[in-house]
N, C-alpha and C positions, 0 to 999 in steps of 0.2 A: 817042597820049596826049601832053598839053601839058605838058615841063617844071616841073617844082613850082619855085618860087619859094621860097625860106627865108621864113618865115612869123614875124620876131622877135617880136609880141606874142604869139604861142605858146607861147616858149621860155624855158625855163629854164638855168641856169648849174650843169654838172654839173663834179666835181676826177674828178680821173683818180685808181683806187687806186694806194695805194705797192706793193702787190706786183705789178701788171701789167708784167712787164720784157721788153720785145722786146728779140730778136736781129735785125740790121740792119746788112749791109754797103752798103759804096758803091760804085755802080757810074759809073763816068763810062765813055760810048761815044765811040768812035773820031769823030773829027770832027761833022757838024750833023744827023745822022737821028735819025731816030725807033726806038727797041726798044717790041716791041710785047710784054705780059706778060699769060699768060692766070692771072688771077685767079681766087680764090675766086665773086666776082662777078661776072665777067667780063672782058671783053677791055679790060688799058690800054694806051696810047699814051703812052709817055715822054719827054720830051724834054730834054736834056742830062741832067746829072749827078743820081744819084738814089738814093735806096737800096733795094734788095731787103727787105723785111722779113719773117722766117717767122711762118706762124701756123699753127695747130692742123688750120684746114682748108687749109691752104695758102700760099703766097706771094705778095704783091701789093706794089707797088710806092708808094714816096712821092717826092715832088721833095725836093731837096735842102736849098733853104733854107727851105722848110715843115715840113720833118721837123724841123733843125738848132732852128728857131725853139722849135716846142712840147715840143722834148723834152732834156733834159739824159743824157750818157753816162757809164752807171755802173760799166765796165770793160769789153775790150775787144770791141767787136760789142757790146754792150748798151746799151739805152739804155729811159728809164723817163719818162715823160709827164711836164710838168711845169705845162704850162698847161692853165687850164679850157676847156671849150667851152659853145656852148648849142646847145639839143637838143627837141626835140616828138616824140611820135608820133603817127603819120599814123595818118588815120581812114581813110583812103579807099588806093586802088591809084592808084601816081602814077611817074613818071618821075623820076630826081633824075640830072643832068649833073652830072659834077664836073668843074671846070675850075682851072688851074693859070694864072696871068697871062689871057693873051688863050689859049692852048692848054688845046682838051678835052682832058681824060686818061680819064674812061669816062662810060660810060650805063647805070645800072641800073634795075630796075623794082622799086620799093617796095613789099610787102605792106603790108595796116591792121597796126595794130600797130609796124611797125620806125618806127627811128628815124631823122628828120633831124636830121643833126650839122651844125652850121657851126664850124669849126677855128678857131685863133686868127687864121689869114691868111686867111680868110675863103672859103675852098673847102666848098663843103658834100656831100656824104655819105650814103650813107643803111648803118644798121648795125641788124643784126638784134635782136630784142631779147634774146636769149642771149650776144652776145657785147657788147651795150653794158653788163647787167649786171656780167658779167666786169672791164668797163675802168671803167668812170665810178658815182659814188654824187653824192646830189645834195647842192649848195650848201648848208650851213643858211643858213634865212634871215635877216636883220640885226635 
C-alpha cells in the first residue's frame, strides 16, 4: 500500500475541545538513539527529547517541540491542545507515515472512515473516528 499523501482540498479546519487534557511527561534519552514506543497504533521510533503522553487506550509518544508548539500546559504533567488542525476522512484503506523533521516516527494503516489529521507543524496522523470525536469539533465556518 502507497503512503497517503495529506489531501488539503479535502480538509477541513477542526479546534481542539477545552475539556480534552492530556497528561504528558518529558522524556529526554541519554545521548543520540532512538527509544522505540509500542503504541496504541503501533510501533514509534523517537528521536531525542519527547513526551510520553497517556491515553485511554494507552501511551504513545510526541516529539518535543511539536507537542510544546500545539499545545499549552495547564498544570503540572497537563497539558490542553491549543492549535487547530485539518483533518479528512478516508474513503478507502490507506497507509499514513508520520514523520517528525526528516525522521519517521510510525506507519499505520487507515480504515474508511478514520481520520487524517495534519498537525500544526505539519506531521500528519491518522486517528480513529471515536477518538477524533473526543478531541476535535469543527471550525464554524466565516
Amino acid at each position: 500500500m502507497t503512503p497517503v499523501q495529506f489531501d488539503a482540498a479535502r480538509a477541513r479546519r477542526f479546534r481542539p475541545r477545552d475539556a480534552f487534557v492530556k497528561t504528558a511527561i518529558l522524556v529526554v534519552p541519554a545521548g543520540s538513539g532512538t527509544v522505540t514506543i509500542q503504541a496504541p497504533f503501533g510501533e514509534q521510533q523517537m528521536h531525542g527529547p519527547f513526551y510520553v503522553v497517556a491515553g485511554e487506550d494507552g501511551s504513545y509518544g510526541a516529539a518535543q517541540a511539536e507537542f510544546e508548539q500545539a499545545h499549552r500546559q495547564v498544570g503540572p504533567h497537563r497539558w490542553l491542545r491549543s492549535e487547530p488542525v485539518l483533518a479528512y476522512q478516508t474513503t478507502e484503506r490507506c497507509t499514513v507515515v508520520t514523520r517528525v523533521g526528516d525522521q519517521e516516527e510510525s506507519t499505520v494503516v487507515a480504515e474508511p472512515g478514520d481520520w487524517i489529521v495534519q498537525q500544526p507543524a505539519g506531521e500528519v496522523l491518522a486517528i480513529t473516528p471515536s477518538a477524533f470525536a473526543a478531541r476535535y469539533h469543527p471550525e464554524p465556518d466565516n
